[in-house]
C-alpha positions as semicolon CSV with decimal commas, in nm:
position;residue;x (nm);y (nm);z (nm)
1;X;-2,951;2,103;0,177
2;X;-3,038;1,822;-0,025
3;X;-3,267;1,531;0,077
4;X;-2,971;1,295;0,030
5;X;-2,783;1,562;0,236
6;X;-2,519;1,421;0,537
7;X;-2,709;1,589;0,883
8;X;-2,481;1,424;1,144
9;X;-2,119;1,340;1,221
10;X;-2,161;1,003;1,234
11;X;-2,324;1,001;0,908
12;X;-2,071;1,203;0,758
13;X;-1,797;0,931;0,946
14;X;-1,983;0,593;0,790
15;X;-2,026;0,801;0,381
16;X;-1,678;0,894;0,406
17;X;-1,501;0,582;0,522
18;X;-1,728;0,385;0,248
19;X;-1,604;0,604;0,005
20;X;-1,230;0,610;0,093
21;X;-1,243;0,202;0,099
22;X;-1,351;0,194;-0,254
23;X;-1,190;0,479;-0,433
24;X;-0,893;0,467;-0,234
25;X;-0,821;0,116;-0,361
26;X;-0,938;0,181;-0,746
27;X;-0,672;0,493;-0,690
28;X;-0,419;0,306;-0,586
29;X;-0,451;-0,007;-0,817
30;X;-0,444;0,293;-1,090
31;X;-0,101;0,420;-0,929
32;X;0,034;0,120;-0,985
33;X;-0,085;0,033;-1,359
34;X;0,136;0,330;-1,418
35;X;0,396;0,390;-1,215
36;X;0,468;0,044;-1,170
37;X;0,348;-0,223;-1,392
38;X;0,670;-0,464;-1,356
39;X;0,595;-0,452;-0,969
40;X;0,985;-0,342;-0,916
41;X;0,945;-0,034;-0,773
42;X;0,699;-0,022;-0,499
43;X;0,648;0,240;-0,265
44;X;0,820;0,056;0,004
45;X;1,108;0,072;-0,203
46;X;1,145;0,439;-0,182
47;X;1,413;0,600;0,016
48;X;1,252;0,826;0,268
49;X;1,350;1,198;0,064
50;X;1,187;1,029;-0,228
51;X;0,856;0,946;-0,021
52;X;0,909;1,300;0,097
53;X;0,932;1,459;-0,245
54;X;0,621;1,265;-0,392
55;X;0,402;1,383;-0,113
56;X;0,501;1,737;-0,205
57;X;0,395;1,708;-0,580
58;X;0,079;1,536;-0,437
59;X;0,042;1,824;-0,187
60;X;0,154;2,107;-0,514
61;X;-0,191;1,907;-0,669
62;X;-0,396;1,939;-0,413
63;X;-0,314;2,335;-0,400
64;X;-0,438;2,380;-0,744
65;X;-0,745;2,210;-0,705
66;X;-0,870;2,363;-0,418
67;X;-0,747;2,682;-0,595
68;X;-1,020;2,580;-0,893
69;X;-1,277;2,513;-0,641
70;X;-1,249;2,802;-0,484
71;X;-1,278;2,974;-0,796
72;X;-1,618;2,759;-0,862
73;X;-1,739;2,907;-0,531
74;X;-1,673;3,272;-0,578
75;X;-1,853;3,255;-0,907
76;X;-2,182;3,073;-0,783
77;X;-2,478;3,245;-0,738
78;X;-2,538;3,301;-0,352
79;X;-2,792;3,226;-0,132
80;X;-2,996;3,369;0,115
């Protein structure tokens, strides 16, 4: 591990809720630039099915990205 490396829950609890505070909100300010610059169609607005169908392109995302990780990880070197 690295000498920045997390050791400890806690640790690990404190980076990670930093982290979601300020990328979440840079993310979601993004979201909106694009999806909704005219500020007419807000999540809120959604009808539940259409909440439900944009978390399962976001989840569809998610697959292939830990797909390409994975893919990153079989072809590193390994230690030990």
């Amino acid at each position: 591990m690295g000498a920045n490396a997390i050791t400890t829950d806690p640790e690990l609890l404190a980076l990670g809720l930093h982290k979601f505070e300020v990328e979440a909100e840079v993310k979601f300010i993004a979201g909106i630039n694009e999806h909704n610059p005219n500020g007419d169609r807000h999540l809120c607005r959604l009808e539940p099915l259409q909440i439900v169908q944009q978390m399962k392109q976001e989840a569809i995302d998610q697959w292939f990205y830990a797909c390409a990780l994975e893919q990153k990880l079989n072809a590193a070197p390994k230690e030990g």
